[in-house]
N, C-alpha and C positions, 0 to 999 in steps of 0.2 A: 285349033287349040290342042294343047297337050296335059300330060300330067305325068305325075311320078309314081310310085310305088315305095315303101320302106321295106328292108328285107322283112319282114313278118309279115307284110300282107303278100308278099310273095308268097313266104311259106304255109300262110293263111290257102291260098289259092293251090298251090300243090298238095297239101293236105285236102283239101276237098275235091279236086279231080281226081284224086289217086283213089280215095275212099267209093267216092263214087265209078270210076271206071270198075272197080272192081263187081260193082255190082249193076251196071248194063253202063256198056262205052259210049253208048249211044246220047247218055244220060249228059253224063259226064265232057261231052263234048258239046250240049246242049249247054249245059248249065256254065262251063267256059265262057262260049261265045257271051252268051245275054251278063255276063260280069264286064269282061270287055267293054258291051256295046252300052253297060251302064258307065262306067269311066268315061268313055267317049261324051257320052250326055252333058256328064257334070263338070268334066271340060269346057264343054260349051258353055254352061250354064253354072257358074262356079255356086252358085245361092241355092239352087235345089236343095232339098232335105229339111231336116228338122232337128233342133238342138233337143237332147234329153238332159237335162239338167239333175234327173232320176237316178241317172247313170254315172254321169262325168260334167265336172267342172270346166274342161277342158275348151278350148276354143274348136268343137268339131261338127259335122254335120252328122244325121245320119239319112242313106238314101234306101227304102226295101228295093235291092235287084228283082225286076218284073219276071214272074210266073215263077221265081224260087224262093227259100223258105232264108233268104241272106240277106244281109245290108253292108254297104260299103261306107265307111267309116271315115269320112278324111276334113282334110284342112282347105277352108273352099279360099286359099292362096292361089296366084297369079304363078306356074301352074298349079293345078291340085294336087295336093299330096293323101293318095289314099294310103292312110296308115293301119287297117285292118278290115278283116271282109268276115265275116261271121256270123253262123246261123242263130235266128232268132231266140232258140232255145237255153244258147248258152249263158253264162253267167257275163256277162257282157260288161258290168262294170268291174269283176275282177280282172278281164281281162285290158282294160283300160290303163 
């Protein structure tokens, strides 16, 4: 299975490795991989996640990335399109 990325959850992702490497690389290359290996998943599995309707109207999922403080945000289309990756804290329906 495959999936896509839209430029913003790229820059979503480089934004957050950068921030992070800055303060242990180790982190930061931790918290890479397990964004990846959640993509990977919901490839497989395009239905994983949970609609917030709290947030956005939108037709999307959301999945929490395992052991960090993100969720990956996308369109469980045939492939998936993850359209944004973003820590919990944020304001999350603005940035919808």
């Amino acid at each position: 299975m495959s999936y896509s990325l839209t430029l913003v959850a790229q820059a979503d992702i480089e934004e957050i490795v950068t921030a992070l490497w800055l303060e242990n690389p180790e982190t930061a290359e931790l918290v890479e991989d397990r964004l990846y290996a959640a993509f990977d998943l919901l490839a497989g599995n395009p239905g994983l996640g949970h609609e917030r309707a709290d947030l956005t109207d939108r037709p999307v999922l959301f999945w929490p990335v395992r052991q960090t403080s993100y969720a990956a945000i996308y369109r469980p289309a045939s492939p998936i399109q993850v359209i944004r990756v973003v820590h919990w804290h944020r304001d999350i329906a603005s940035l919808l």
